[in-house]
C-alpha positions as CSV (number, residue, x, y, z in Angstrom):
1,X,0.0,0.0,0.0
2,X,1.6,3.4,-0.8
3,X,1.2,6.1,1.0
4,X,-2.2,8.4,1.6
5,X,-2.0,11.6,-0.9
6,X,-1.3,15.0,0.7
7,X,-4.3,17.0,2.2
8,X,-4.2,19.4,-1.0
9,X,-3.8,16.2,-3.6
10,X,-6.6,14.5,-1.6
11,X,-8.6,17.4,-2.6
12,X,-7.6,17.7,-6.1
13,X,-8.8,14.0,-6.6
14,X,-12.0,14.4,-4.9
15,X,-13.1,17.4,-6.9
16,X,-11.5,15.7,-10.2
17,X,-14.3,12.5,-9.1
18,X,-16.7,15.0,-9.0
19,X,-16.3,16.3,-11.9
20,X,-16.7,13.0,-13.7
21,X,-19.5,11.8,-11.4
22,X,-21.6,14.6,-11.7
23,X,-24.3,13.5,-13.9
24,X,-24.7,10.5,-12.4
25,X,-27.4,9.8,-9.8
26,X,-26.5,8.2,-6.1
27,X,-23.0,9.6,-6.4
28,X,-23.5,12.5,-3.9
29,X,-23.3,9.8,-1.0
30,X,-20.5,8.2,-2.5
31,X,-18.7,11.3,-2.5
32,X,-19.5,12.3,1.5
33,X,-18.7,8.6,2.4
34,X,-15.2,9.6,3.3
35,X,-16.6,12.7,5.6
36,X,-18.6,10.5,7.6
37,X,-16.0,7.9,8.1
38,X,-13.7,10.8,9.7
39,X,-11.2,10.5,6.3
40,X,-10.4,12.4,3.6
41,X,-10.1,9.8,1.4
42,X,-13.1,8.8,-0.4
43,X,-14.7,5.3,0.5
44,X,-15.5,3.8,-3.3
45,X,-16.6,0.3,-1.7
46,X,-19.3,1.6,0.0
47,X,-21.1,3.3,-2.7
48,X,-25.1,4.6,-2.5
49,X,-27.9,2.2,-2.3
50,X,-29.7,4.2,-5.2
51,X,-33.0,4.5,-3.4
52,X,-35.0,7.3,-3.5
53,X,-37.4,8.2,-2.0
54,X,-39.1,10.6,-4.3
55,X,-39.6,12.7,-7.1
56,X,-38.4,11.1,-10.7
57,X,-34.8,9.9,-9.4
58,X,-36.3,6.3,-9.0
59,X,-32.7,4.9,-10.7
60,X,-31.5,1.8,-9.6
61,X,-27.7,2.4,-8.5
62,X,-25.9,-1.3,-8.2
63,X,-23.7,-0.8,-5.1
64,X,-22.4,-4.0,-2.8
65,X,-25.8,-4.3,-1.2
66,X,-29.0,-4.6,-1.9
67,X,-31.4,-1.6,-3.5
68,X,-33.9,-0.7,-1.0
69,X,-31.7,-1.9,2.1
70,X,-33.2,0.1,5.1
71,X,-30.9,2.3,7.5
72,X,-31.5,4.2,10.3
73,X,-29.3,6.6,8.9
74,X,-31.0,8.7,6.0
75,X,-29.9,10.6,3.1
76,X,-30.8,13.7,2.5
77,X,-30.1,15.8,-1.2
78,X,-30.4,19.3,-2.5
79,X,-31.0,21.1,0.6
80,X,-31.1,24.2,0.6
81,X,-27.7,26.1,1.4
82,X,-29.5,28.3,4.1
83,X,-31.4,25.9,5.9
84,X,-31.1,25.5,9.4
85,X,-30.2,22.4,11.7
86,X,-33.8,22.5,13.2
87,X,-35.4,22.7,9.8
88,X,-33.6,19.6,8.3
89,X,-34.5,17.4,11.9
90,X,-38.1,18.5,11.3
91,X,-38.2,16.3,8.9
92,X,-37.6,13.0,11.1
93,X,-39.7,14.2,13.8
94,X,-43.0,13.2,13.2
95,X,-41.6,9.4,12.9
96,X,-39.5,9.0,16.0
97,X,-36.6,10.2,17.8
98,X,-33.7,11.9,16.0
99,X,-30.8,10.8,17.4
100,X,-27.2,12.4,15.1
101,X,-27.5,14.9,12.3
102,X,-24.5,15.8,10.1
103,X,-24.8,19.2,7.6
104,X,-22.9,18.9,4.4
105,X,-24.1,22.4,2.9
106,X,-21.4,22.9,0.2
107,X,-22.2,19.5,-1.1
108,X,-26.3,20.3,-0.6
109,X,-26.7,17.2,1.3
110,X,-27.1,16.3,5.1
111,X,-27.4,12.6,7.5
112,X,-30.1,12.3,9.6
113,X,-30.1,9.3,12.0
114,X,-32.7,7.9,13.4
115,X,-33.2,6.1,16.7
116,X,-34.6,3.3,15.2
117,X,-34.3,1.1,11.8
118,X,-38.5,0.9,12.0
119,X,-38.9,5.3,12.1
120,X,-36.2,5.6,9.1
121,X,-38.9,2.7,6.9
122,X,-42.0,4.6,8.1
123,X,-40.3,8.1,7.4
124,X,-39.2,7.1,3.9
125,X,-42.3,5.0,3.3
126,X,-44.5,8.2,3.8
127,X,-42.1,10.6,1.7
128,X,-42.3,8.2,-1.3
129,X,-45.5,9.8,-2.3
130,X,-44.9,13.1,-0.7
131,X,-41.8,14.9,-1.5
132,X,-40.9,17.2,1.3
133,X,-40.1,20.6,1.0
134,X,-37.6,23.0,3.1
135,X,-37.7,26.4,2.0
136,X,-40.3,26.0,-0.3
137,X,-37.7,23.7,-2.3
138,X,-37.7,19.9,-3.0
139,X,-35.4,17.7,-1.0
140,X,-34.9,14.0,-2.0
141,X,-34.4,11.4,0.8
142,X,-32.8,7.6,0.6
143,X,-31.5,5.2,2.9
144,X,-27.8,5.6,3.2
145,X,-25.3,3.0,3.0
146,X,-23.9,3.9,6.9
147,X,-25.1,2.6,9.4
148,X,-25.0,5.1,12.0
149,X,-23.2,8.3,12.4
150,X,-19.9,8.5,13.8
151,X,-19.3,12.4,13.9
152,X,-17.4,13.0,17.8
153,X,-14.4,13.9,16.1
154,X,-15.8,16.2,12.8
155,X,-15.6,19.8,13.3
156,X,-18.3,22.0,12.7
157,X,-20.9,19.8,14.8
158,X,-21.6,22.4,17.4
159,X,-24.6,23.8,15.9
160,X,-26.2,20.3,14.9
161,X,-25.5,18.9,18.2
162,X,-26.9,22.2,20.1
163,X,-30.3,21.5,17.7
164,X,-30.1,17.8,18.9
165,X,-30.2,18.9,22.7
166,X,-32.8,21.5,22.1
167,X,-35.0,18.9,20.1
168,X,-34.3,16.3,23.2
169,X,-35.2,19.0,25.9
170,X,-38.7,19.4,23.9
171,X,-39.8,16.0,23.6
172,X,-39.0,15.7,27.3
173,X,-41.3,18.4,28.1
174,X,-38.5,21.5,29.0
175,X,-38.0,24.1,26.2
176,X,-39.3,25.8,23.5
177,X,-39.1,24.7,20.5
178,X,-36.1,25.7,17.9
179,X,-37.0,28.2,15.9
180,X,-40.7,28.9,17.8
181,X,-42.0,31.9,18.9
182,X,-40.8,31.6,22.8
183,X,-44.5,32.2,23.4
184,X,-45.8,29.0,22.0
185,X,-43.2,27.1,21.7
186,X,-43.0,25.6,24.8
187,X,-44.7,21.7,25.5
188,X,-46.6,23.2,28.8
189,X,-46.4,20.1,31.9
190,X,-49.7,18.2,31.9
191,X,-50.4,19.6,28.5
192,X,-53.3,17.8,27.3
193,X,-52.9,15.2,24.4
194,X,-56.3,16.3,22.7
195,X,-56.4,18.8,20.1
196,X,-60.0,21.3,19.1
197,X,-59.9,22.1,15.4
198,X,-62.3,24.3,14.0
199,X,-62.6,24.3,10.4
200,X,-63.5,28.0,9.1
201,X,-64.8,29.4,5.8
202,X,-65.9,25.8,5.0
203,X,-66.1,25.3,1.3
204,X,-65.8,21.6,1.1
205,X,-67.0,19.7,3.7
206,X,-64.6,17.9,5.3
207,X,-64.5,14.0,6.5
208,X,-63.2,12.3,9.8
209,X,-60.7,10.3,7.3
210,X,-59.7,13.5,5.7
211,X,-58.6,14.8,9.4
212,X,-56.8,11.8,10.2
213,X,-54.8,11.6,7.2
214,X,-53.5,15.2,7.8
215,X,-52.8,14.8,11.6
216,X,-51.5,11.3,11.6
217,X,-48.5,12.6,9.9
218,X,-47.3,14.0,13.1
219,X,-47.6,11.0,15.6
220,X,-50.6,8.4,16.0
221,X,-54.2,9.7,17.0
222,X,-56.3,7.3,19.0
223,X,-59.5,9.1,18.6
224,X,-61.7,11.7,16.6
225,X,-65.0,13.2,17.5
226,X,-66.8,15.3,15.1
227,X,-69.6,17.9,15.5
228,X,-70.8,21.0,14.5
229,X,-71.4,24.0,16.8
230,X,-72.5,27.6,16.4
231,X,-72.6,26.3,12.5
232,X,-69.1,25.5,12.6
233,X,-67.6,22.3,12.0
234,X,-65.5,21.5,14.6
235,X,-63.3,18.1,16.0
236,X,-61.8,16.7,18.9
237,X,-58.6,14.8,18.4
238,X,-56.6,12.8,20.4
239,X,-52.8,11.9,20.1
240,X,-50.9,9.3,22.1
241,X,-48.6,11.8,23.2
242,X,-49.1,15.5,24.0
243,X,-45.6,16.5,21.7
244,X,-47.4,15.3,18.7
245,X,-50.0,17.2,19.7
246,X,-47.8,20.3,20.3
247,X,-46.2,19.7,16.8
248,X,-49.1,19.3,15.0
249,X,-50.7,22.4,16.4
250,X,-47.4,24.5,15.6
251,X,-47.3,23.0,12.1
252,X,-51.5,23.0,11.1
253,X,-53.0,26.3,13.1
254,X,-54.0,28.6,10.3
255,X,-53.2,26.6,7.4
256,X,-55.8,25.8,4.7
257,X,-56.8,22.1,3.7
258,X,-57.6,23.4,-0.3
259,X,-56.6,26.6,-1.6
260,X,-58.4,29.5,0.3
261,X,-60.7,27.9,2.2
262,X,-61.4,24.4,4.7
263,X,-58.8,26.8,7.5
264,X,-58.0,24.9,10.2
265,X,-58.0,26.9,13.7
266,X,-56.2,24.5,16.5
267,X,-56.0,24.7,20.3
268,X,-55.5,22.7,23.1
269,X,-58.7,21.3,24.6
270,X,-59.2,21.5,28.4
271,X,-60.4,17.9,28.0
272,X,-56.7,15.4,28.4
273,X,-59.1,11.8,26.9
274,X,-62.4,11.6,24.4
275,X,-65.1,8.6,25.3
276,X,-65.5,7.5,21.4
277,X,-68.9,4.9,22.1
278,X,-69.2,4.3,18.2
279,X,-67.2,3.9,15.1
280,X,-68.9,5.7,12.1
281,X,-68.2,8.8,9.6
282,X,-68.6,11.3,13.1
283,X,-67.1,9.4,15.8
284,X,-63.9,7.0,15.9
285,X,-61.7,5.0,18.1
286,X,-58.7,4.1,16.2
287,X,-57.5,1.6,19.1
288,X,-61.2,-0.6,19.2
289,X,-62.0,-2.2,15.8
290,X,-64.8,-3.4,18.1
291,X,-67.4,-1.0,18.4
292,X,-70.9,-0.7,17.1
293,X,-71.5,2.0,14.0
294,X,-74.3,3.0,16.3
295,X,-77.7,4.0,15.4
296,X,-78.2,7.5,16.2
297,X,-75.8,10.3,16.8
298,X,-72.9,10.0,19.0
299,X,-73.2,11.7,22.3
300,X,-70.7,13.4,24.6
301,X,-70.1,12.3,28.1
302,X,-71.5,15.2,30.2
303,X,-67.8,16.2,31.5
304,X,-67.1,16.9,27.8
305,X,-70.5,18.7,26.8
306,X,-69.9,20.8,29.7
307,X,-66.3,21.5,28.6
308,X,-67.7,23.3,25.3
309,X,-70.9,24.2,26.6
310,X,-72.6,21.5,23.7
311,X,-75.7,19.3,24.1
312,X,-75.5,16.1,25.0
313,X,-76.6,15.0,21.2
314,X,-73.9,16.1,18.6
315,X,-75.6,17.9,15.7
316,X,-74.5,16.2,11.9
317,X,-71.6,17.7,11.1
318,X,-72.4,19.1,7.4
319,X,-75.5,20.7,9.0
320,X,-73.9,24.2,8.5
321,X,-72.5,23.1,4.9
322,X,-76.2,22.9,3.3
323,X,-75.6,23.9,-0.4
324,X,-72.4,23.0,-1.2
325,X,-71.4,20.6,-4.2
326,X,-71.8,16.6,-3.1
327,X,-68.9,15.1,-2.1
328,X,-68.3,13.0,-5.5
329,X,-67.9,16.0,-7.1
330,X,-64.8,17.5,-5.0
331,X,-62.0,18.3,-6.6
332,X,-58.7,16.6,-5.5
333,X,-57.0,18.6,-2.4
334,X,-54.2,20.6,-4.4
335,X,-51.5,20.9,-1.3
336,X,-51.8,21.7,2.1
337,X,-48.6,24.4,2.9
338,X,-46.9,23.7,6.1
339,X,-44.3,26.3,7.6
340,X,-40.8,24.4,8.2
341,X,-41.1,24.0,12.2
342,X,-40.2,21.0,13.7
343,X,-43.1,18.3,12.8
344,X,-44.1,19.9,9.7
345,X,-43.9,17.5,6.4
346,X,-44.2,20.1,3.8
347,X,-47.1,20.1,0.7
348,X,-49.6,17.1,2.4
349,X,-51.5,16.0,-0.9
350,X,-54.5,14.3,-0.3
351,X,-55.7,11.6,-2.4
352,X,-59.4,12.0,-3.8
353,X,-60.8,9.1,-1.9
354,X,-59.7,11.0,1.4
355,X,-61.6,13.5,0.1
356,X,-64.8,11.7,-0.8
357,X,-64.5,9.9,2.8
358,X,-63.8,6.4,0.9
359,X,-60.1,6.0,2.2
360,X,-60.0,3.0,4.4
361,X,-58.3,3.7,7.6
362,X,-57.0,1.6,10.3
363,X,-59.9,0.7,12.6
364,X,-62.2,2.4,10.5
365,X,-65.3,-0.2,11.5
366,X,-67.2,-0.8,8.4
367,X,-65.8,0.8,5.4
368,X,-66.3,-0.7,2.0
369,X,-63.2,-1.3,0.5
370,X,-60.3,-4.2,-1.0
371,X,-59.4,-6.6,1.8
372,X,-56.8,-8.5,-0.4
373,X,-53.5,-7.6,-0.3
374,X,-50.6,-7.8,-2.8
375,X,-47.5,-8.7,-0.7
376,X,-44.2,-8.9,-2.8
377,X,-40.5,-9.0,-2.4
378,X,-41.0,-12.3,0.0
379,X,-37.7,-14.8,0.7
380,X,-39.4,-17.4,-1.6
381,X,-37.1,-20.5,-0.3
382,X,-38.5,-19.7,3.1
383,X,-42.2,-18.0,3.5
384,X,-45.0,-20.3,3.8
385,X,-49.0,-19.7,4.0
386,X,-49.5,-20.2,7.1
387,X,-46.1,-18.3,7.5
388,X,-48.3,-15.3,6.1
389,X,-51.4,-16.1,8.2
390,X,-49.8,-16.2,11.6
391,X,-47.9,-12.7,10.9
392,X,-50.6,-10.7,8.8
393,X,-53.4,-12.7,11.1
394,X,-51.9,-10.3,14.0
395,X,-53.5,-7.3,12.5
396,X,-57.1,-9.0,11.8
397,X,-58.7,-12.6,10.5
398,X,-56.5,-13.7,7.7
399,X,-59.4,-15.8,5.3
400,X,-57.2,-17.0,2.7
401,X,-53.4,-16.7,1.5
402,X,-52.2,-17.3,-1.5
403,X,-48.5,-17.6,-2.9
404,X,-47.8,-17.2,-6.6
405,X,-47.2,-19.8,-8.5
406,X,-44.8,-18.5,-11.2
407,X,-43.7,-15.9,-8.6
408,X,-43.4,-17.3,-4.9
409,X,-42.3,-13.8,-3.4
410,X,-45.3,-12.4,-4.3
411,X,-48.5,-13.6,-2.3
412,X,-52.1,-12.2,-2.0
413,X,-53.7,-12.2,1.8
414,X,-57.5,-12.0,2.0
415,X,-58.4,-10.3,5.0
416,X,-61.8,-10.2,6.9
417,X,-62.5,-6.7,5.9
418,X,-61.0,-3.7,4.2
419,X,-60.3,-2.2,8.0
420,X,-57.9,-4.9,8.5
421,X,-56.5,-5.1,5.3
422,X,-55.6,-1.3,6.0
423,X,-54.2,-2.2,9.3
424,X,-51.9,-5.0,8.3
425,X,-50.5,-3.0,5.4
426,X,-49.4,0.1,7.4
427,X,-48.2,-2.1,10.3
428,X,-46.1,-4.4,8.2
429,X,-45.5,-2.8,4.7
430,X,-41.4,-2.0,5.0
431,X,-40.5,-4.5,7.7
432,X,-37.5,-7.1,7.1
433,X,-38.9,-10.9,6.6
434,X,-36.6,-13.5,6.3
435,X,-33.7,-11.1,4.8
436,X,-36.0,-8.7,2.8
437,X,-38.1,-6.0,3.2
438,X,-42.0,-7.1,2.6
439,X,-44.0,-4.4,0.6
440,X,-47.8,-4.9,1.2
441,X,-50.6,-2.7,-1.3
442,X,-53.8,-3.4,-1.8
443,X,-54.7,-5.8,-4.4
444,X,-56.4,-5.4,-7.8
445,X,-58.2,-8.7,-6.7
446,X,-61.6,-8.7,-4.9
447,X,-60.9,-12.4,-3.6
448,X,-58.7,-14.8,-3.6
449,X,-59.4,-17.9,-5.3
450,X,-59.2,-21.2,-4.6
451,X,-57.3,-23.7,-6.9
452,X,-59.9,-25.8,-8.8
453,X,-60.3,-29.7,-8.2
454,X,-57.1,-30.8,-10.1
455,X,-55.4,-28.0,-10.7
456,X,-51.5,-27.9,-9.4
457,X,-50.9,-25.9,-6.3
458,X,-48.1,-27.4,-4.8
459,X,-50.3,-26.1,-1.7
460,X,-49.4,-22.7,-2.0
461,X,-53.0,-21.3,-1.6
462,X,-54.5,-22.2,1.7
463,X,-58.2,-21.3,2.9
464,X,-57.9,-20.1,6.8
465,X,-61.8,-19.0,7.2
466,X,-62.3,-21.3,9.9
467,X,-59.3,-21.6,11.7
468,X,-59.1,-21.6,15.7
469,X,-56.1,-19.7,15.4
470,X,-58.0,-16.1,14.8
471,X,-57.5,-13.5,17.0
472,X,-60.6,-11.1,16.4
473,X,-63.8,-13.4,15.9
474,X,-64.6,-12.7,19.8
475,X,-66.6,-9.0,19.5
476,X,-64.9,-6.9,22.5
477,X,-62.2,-9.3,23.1
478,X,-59.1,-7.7,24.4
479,X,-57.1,-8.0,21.6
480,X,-58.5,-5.2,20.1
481,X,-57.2,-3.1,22.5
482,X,-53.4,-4.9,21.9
483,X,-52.7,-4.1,18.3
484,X,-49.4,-2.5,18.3
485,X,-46.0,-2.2,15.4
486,X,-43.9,-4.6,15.3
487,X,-41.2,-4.4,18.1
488,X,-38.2,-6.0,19.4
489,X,-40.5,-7.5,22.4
490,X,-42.9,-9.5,22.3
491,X,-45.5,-10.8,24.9
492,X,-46.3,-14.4,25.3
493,X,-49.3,-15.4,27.4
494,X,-50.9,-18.9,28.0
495,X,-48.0,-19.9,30.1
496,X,-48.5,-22.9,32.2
497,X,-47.1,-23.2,35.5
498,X,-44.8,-25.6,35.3
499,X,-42.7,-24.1,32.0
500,X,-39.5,-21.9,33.8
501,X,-37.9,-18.6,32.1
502,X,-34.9,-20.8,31.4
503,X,-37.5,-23.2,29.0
504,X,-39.1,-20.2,27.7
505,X,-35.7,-18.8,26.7
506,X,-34.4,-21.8,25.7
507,X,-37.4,-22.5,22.9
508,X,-36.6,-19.1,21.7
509,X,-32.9,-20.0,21.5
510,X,-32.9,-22.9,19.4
511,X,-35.4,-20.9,17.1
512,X,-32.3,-19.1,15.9
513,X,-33.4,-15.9,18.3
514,X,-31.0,-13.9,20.4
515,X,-32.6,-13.2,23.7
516,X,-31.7,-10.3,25.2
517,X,-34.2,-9.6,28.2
518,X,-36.9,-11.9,30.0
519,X,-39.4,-11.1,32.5
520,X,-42.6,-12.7,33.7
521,X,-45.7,-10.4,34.6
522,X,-45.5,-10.1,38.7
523,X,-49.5,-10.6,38.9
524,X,-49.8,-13.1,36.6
525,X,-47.4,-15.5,35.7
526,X,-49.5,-16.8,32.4
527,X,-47.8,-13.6,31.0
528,X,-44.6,-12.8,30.4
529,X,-42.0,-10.1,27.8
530,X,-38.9,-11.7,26.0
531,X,-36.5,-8.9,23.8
532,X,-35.0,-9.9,21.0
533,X,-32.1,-9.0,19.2
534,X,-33.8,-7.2,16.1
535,X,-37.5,-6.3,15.4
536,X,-36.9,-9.4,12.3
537,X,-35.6,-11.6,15.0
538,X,-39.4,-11.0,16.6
539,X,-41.4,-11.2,13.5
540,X,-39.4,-14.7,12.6
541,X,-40.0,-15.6,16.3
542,X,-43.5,-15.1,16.3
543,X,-44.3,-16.7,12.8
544,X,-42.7,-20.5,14.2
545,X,-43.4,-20.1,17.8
546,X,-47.3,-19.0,18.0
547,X,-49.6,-21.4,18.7
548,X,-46.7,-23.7,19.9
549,X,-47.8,-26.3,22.2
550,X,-45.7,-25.9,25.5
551,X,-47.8,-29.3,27.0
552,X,-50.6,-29.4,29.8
553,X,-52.8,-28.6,27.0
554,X,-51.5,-24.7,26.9
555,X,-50.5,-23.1,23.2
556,X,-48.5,-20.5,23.7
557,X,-49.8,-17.1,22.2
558,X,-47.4,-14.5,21.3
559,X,-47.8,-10.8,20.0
560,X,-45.9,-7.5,19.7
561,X,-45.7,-5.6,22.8
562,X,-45.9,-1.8,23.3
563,X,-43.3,-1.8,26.2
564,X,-39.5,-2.8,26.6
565,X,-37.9,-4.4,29.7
């Protein structure tokens, strides 16, 4: 090996690389490898993965691993050269914790790492369709070939790592904001987690579906009640955490849903939990896929009537929107502007079947819709049916799976309903399987079919309508209430007595899993939480070990869990 080139020759070379490399896509991360690894030497064996996430730079770039090879650590292009450190980590906000940011404004590009694998998917997944703006200008966003970011010794990190802090200090509830107004910037102690929108100058009416797929960009909402008052169209809304209310508010307060009028007046509601007693087009719990439609209007509980001074019978909510076009006729929402503060995602498009209140949405009881889905990108050597039924059958009553004949990773999963369907696909659309990310859209197919008497199969279509194994055919059973992402830990129940946490961790062992953490449930021993190495380690673990029979007659059951040990 000779020896490394001068500083100045170093530089020479890298700007002579540029040069040629210019016109070519996924170089700019090939070029920045060396920064991140703390050399000034470029890194050509690690070059970009090639994936982005938007706009028309969908070109394949053939580096050592795999296209669409997810990272924690994003990617981020043509920034703008005057954008701030708080601007860029807006970005990541809305999908988890930002945990390193590196600026690389000369080259228009920055890192943003994430504190999880599962936020980077989910953050790319949503900017696929929606390209996110900074400054009014279009930034392009792929997973980067680094792992994580090792920036201690880089200069120029003050400012990023002061942003970090500040961004830290917010989510924990104990400064403003960067970049906020001082004056409403701040995430007040016991600050309630529910949201009152008002919807002014109300052209279009606007649907409970249309509402959750602008707020849901900014953390997950558990619940939405709809009603009109003083002929106003109004809504309570309820995050799971009073930041993503906070960011959501910053972001959304004055902004219009289509150009010049639907504008959306925000505040905090003195109320800190809404009492959603039916699922239908005014009222819905996003956590129960078990409640009635109703058959009347949903009414308040009195604590929350008396809050806003309504009666205890909700009035429609179009009642002050007599007049107005129907909603087939609607044209498509043409952007909704959001300033660049930390949770906002830029132009929000919505799709026209948000707007005509046909998009299906997770728990959304009752909505017509496709319940096939089109899963591709399976490991075909190793996915099975019933593979596919134990993980989709998490998320709702898998009825029938079936795996391509003249393409085994691709499958179609027939779901109970369209609500499910939607569930399973945002739940489990970008997670690793067996070595490779699944991709899960709804299907072009109505059903799926059963091979006629016959016909070859190979038994790779399977009909699971009346299997014992489904979680949901009990109306109010608690597993409604247990439907979480897919996590590191999972909880096992239907423990007998006599298996130990040494059996338990053993079974989990020679399933190829690394077991990091065990604990049983102090009250009730049936129940206990294992973490795993990886969030694939989990979904792997809980595809071969559900249902399996630990003697005494006990199966046991295992799901995703919300907590960690």
């Amino acid at each position: 090996m000779g020896a490394s080139p001068s500083p100045r020759t170093a530089t020479k070379l890298r700007e002579f690389v540029a040069k040629c490399v210019r016109n070519c896509r996924g170089s700019d991360e090939l070029l920045s490898s060396g920064v991140i690894n703390g050399s000034s030497t470029m890194n050509s064996s690690t070059p970009s993965t090639g994936v982005y996430a938007n706009g028309n730079d969908n070109k394949k770039f053939k580096g050592d691993r795999p296209p669409c090879s997810p990272s924690r650590v994003l990617h981020l292009r043509k920034i703008p050269c005057d954008v701030t450190e708080a601007e860029v980590i807006s970005l990541g906000l809305p999908f988890g914790k930002v945990t390193n940011l590196l600026m690389l404004k000369g080259k228009s590009q920055a890192f943003l790492e994430m504190a999880s694998e599962e936020a980077a998917v989910t953050m790319v997944n949503y900017y696929t369709p929606v390209t996110p703006h900074l400054r009014s200008q279009p930034v392009y966003i792929q997973y980067s070939n680094h792992r994580e970011l090792k920036t201690d010794n880089l200069p120029n990190q003050a400012r990023a790592q002061a942003a970090l802090q500040a961004v830290s200090a917010v989510q924990s509830g104990n400064l403003a904001l960067p970049g906020a107004p001082s004056s409403e910037g701040t995430v007040l102690p016991g600050q309630s987690p529910v949201l009152r929108i008002i919807i002014e100058n109300l052209f279009y009416p606007v649907t409970l579906e249309v509402l959750h797929q602008i707020f849901s960009k900014f953390g997950t909402v558990l619940k939405i009640i709809t009603f009109t008052k003083n002929n106003q169209f109004q809504a309570l809304l309820q995050y799971a955490d009073p930041v993503n209310a906070h960011y959501a508010k910053m972001a959304l307060d004055g902004q219009n849903i289509y150009n010049a009028c639907c504008t959306l007046r925000i505040d905090f509601s003195k109320l800190t939990s809404l009492n959603v007693k039916y699922n239908n087009d005014k009222s819905r719990d996003f956590t129960r896929l078990d409640l009635p439609t109703g058959d009347g209007q949903p009414s308040l509980e009195p604590p929350m009537a008396a809050a806003f001074g309504a009666p205890g019978i909700i009035s429609s909510p179009y009642a002050g929107a007599a007049g107005f076009a129907p909603a087939i006729g609607f044209p498509q929402a043409t952007g909704l502007s959001v300033p660049a503060v930390p949770g906002a995602l830029g132009p929000l498009t919505l799709t026209s079947s948000a707007v005509t209140g046909r998009m299906a949405i997770p728990g959304a009881s009752g909505i017509p819709g496709n319940s096939v889905l089109l899963v591709t990108n399976l490991n075909p050597d190793l996915i099975t049916p019933h593979g596919l039924f134990i993980l989709f059958g998490v998320y709702g009553d898998v009825h029938r799976v079936k795996i391509m004949f003249n393409k085994k990773e691709n499958a179609l999963v027939q779901m109970a309903d369209a609500s499910q369907a939607q569930l399973a696909m945002n739940h489990l659309s970008g997670q690793r399987l067996y070595g490779k990310v699944l991709r899960a859209t709804l299907s072009k197919h109505q059903a799926v079919q059963l091979p006629r008497e016959g016909q070859e199969d190979q038994g790779l279509t399977k009909d699971f309508s009346n299997s014992p194994l489904h979680r949901f055919k009990k109306p109010g059973s608690k597993n409604f209430q247990n439907i979480f992402p897919p996590s590191a830990t999972l909880h096992l129940s239907n423990i007998p007595p006599s298996v130990t946490m040494d059996d338990l961790k053993n079974l989990f062992t020679e399933a190829g899993c690394s077991v990091k953490a065990f604990k049983f449930f102090q009250k009730d021993r049936k129940m206990a939480l294992i973490q795993l190495a990886s969030v694939e380690e989990a979904i792997q673990a809980l595809i071969e070990l559900h249902n399996h029979d630990l003697g005494e007659n006990h199966h046991l059951r295992v799901s995703f869990s919300k907590s960690t040990i």
